[in-house]
Structure formats: structure tokens, C-alpha cells
N, C-alpha and C positions, 0 to 999 in steps of 0.2 A: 529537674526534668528537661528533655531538651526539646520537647512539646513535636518529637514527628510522629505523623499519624499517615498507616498506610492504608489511606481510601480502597483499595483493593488488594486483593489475592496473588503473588508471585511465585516463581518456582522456588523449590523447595533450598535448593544449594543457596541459591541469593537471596532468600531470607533467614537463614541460617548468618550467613555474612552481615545481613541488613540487622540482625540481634545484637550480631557481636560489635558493633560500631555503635547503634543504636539501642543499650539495653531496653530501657525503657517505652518501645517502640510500641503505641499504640494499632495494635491489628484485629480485624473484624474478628468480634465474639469477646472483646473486650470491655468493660463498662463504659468507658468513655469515646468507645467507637463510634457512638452513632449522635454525639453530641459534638463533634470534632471541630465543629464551628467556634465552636464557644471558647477552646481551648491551643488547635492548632497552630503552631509556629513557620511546620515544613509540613508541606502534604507530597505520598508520591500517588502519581494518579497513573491508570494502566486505560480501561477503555470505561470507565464513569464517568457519567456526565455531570462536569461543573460549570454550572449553568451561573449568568451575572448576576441574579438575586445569591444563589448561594454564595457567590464571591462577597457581593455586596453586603453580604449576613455576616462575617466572619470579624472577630475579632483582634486577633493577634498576628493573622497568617502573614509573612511575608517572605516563603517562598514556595512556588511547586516545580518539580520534578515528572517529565510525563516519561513514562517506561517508554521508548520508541522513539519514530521518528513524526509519524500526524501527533497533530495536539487538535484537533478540530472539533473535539468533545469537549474542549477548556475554551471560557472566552475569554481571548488574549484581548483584548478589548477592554474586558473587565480591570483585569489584572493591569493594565497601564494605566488606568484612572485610579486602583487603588495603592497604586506603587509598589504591588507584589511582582516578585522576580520568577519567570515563567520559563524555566528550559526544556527542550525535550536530548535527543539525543542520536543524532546521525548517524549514520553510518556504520554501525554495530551489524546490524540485520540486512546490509545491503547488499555481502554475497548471494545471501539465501535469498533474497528476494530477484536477484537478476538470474540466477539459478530457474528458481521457480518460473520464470518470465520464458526462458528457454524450453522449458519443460512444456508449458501451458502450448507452446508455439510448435514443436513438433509432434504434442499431440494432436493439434488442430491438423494441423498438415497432414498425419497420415490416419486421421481417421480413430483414432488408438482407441477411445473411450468404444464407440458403436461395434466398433469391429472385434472389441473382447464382450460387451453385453451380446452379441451375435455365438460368438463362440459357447458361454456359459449357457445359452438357452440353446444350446445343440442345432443349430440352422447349419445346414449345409452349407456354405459359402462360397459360391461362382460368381460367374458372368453376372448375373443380377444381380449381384450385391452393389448397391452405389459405394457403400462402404471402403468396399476395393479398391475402387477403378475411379473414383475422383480423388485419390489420393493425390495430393502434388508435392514437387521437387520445392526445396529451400534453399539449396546451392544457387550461389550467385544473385540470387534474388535483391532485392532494395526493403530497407526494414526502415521505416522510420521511428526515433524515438522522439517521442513528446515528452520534454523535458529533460533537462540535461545536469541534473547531480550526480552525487554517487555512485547513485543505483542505475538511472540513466545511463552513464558513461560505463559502470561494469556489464551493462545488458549491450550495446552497443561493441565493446569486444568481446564479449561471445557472442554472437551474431558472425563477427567476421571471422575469430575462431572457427567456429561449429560450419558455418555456410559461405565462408569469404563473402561476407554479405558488404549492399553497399549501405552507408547509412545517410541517411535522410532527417537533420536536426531542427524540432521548430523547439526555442528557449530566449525569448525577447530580454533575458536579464545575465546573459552569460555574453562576454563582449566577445567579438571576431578576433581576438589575439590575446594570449598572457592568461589563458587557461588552462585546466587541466584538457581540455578538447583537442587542442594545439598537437599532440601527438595519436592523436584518432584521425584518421583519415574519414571525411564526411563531408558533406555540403549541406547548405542552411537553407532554410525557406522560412518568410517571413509571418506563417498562420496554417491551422494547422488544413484549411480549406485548399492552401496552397497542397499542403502538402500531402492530402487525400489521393487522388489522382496519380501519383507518382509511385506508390509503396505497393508493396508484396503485402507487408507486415507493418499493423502500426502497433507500438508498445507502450503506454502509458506510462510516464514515472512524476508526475504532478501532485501535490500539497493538494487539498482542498482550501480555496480560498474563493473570496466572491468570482475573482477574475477567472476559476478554472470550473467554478462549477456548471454544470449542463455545458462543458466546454464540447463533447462531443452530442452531435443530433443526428436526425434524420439527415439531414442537410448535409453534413458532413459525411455520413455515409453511404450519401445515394451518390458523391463525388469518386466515393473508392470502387476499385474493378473489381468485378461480381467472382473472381477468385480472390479476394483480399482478404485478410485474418485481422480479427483487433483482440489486442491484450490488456487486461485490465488489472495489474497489481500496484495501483493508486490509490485510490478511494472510490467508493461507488457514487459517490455524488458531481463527479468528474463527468460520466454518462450520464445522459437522459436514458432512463431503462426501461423503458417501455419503446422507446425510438430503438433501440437495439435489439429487444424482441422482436418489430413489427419488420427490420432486417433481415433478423434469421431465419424469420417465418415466410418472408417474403426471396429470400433468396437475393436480397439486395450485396452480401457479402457474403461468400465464404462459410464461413464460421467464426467463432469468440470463444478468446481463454477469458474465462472471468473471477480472478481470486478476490476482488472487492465489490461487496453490495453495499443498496442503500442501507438495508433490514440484513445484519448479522447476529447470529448466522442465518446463512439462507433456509428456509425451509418450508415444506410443501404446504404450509397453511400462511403460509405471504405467499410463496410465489406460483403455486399452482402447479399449472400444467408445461410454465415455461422452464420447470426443470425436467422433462421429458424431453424437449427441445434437442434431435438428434444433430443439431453442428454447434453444440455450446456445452463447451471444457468448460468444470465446474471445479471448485474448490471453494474452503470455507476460510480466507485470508489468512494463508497458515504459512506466510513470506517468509515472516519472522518465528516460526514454529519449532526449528529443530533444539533441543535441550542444551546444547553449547552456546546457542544465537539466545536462548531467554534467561543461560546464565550471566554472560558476558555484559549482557541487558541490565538486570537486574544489578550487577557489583559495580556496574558503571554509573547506575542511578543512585546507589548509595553514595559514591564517592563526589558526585556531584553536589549532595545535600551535604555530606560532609563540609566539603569546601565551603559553601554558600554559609552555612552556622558556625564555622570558624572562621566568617568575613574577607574570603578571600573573593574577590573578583569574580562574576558568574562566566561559566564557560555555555557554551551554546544557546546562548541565552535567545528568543524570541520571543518576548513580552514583556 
């Protein structure tokens, strides 16, 4: 047996694949599925949480695989103290996701979600409508992105694509020369408090880690100008979210595209009344969502456990 066990549910084409590589593939609704501790070699993980007791439980595992690009449901922490080999997987999902970020962005801009609810409930639509008439221009504007990988840098030319936008880069760990930034035309600021004050648009592209969490507050967005837009297809723990309710409600900013919550998926028995919230673009983190991004996902994951169980070298490895 070659002892993988896949802790979750994937699409249908890249588990078809994940068989044919992995006959033996232990998958939920299988006997040994829910024992996989006891037994696991390679685990692939999607959004379950593997928490450092269940690492610490485990007897054989040594290596996981996370469908995507956050692992922040795995503690990589764990995984280094038990010398299990932890990768996730870049850049697969990062068109869709700077897509998405675009998308999230010129809805916010002209109003799109309120002004179609307006439409389907038959309201006549004039002069009164704020929906209309605070709509604002994105051409030329200053977008800043927070952080700057893949996804970062693909949202960041289309920005200047779609709006000749300028961009505005806070990323303390990408160096001022010998990157892929090097041919993005942008300037840097050293926090993203710097770089509040400055933006049209700010766009999240940040990991969840201690240093990024509640990286945006109150604080942060009482610095941005009261037409400012934030985007959020990061993690939801990136936000304080309640600081960014008490914005929207407050008129402290704009509006907010928000494809990542703390509590996914979002829904009216967490969050209440602030998904009524008329300047907050909603989606349920669906970056990585369309069926080629969760096949490509998926055959990329097997082939990485491949490799790993046939001792080759780990690729993407973080933990």
C-alpha cells in the first residue's frame, strides 16, 4: 500500500487522476478513513483542519500536500518538530484569483451589487439613488497592493491594464532589484499605514501568518480617504472584521470587496445583518473556484506526493 490518504473531497477529474497514480487511495467513506492517523504515509489536505495534537497523534505520516496556496489550517510548526515534509502549491489559482480581485474592484467602484438588488426589486432609479451618483472613475487612479507574489504582481498588471493604474507596493521580503517586480512599473512604501493615505484601492495578496494577521484595523482605515476601496482575496484573518464593519457602517471608506472571511463560508447566522451591508462586495472565497483552476489544482497535488513517495526532492515545500 502506499499509505495516501485523502483527508478531503476534490474534484471529480483530479480524483479520477489521484486513483490512477494512487490505486489504493484511502478516500472519505472508506474504512480506514477516519483512522488515518494510525496508518497515513502522505496526506492531501484541502481546507481541514490539522491541528499539532493530530500531527503529534500520527504515526507514520511523513508528508502533506495542501490543495492550494494558504496552508494555515496545517500547523507547519507541527510538521517541523515532526520532520514531516509540508508543501502547498503556488501559483496554480493565481490568474483566478487576481481576476477575481479586478472583478471584486470594479464592482465596488460602480456600485454593481446595489444597483442590480435595486433593479430586481423594480425601484425606479433616479437622482436619488446614491447608487448611481457615487459611483467613481478607476482610470488612472493609485491601487495599492499588499504583498507582492504571484498573485500580487498578476492583480497589479491588471490594475494598470484595465485603469493604467499606479501601483503602490508594501512587501518587506521581496528586495528593491532582481525580482519579478523589476518590470512592473510601481513605487514602495515601507507599512502598509504608510501606504493608507496614498491609494484609491488597496488589494490584499498576503499568507496568513502571525506577522499579517489583524495586519489591517481601524487604524489603518481611518488613514485611507473616505472614497477608498479595500479588497480582500487573502485570508480573512488578515482583517480585523469587525474594524471593517464599523468602516463601512461608518463611512470611514468607500466600500470592501471581501472574497475571504474569518467564518467560511460566510453566512447569515455568523454574520448577521453585516451581510446587508449596502458598500460590501461579497463573495464566498471562490479565487480558486473555476473547474480548470481545481483541476490543474488537484493533478498538481498528486504529482507532488508522487514525487515526495518516490524520494525525489520536495518542491514547494514550507514546513
Amino acid at each position: 500500500m502506499s499509505g495516501v490518504v485523502a483527508l478531503d473531497a476534490f474534484d471529480q477529474v483530479g480524483s479520477r487522476y489521484m486513483r490512477e497514480i494512487f490505486p489504493d487511495v484511502v478516500e472519505a467513506g472508506h474504512p480506514l478513513h477516519k483512522t488515518w492517523p494510525e496508518h497515513a504515509v502522505g496526506l492531501f489536505v484541502a481546507k481541514s483542519q490539522v491541528t499539532a495534537d493530530i500531527i503529534h497523534s500520527t504515526k507514520k505520516l511523513k508528508f502533506i500536500v495542501r490543495h492550494g496556496t494558504g496552508y494555515d489550517n496545517i500547523d507547519a510548526g507541527a510538521c517541523k518538530e515532526k520532520g514531516i515534509v509540508l508543501c502547498n502549491l503556488p501559483g496554480i489559482s493565481a490568474m483566478s484569483v487576481a481576476e477575481l480581485a479586478l472583478a471584486l474592484t470594479g464592482a465596488c467602484a460602480k456600485n454593481l451589487v446595489q444597483v442590480s438588488r435595486q433593479i430586481r426589486a423594480g425601484e425606479q432609479l433616479n437622482k436619488r439613488f446614491k447608487s448611481l451618483y457615487s459611483a467613481s472613475l478607476l482610470t488612472g487612479k493609485s491601487f495599492g497592493i499588499v504583498g507582492g507574489g504571484r498573485i500580487g504582481q498578476l492583480t497589479a498588471k491588471k490594475y494598470i491594464g484595465a485603469f493604467e493604474g499606479k501601483i503602490i507596493l508594501y512587501d518587506p521580503y521581496i528586495p528593491e532589484s532582481g525580482s519579478d517586480w523589476d518590470s512592473i512599473p510601481h513605487v514602495r512604501v515601507p507599512s502598509v499605514e504608510a501606504m493608507a493615505p496614498l491609494v484609491d484601492v488597496m488589494s490584499l495578496h498576503v499568507p496568513l501568518l502571525p506577522a499579517t494577521r489583524n495586519m489591517i484595523t481601524l487604524a489603518v482605515l481611518e488613514k485611507m480617504k473616505p472614497t477608498a476601496i479595500l479588497i480582500n482575496v487573502a485570508r480573512g484573518g488578515v482583517v480585523k472584521e469587525d474594524d471593517l464593519w464599523q468602516a463601512l457602517r461608518e463611512g470611514v471608506i468607500a466600500s470592501a470587496g471581501v472574497d475571504a472571511w474569518m467564518s467560511e463560508p460566510p453566512t447569515k447566522e455568523v454574520y448577521g445583518d453585516i451581510l446587508d451591508l449596502e458598500n460590501l462586495v461579497m463573495s464566498p472565497h471562490i479565487g480558486g473556484s473555476p473547474a480548470e483552476v481545481q483541476i490543474a489544482t488537484c493533478m498538481s497535488m498528486v504529482d507532488h506526493m508522487k514525487e515526495l513517495i518516490d524520494g525525489k526532492p520536495p518542491r514547494d515545500r514550507v514546513g
